[in-house]
N, C-alpha and C positions, 0 to 999 in steps of 0.2 A: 552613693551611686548616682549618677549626671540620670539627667529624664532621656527616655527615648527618645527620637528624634522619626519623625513618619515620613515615607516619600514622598515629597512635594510635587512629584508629576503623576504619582498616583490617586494623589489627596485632592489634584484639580479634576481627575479622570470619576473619580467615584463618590457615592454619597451613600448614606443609609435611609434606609426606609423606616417609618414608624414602627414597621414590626422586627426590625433588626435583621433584613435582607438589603442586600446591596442594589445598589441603582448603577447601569452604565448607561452610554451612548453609542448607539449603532457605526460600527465602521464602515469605508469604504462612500460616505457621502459627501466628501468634499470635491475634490477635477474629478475630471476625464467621466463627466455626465454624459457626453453628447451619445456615446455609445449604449446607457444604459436606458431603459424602457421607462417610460412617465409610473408605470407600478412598483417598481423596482425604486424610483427613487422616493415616492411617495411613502413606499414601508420603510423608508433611511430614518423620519419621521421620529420623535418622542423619543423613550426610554426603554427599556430591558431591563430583567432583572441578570444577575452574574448567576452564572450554573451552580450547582450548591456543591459538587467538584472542587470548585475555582474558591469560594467565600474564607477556607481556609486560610489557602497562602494571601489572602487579602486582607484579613487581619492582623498579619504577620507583616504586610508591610504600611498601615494606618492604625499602630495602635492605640492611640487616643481619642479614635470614635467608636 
């Protein structure tokens, strides 16, 4: 049976955390700034963890972490 193979734009999108919870990055912070409020883009800012909904279908497509 060949090895899995994980999706590679998934696999740059996500990381795991020490305690086996996923890590993203906040959408929506790249253009079209001028319109959003200096708070607004200050919380674009670090990390998030993924809803625990979502962690599911995200091991399903990164199975090797």
């Amino acid at each position: 049976m060949p090895k899995m193979k994980s999706n590679s734009g998934a696999a740059k999108r996500f990381s795991k955390t020490g305690s086996g919870k996923w890590k993203r990055n906040k959408a929506f912070s790249s253009h079209i700034l001028t319109k959003k409020s200096p708070k607004r883009i200050r919380n674009f800012r670090g990390t998030e963890l993924v809803a625990a909904a979502d962690q599911k279908a995200l091991k399903r497509l990164i199975p090797g972490l």
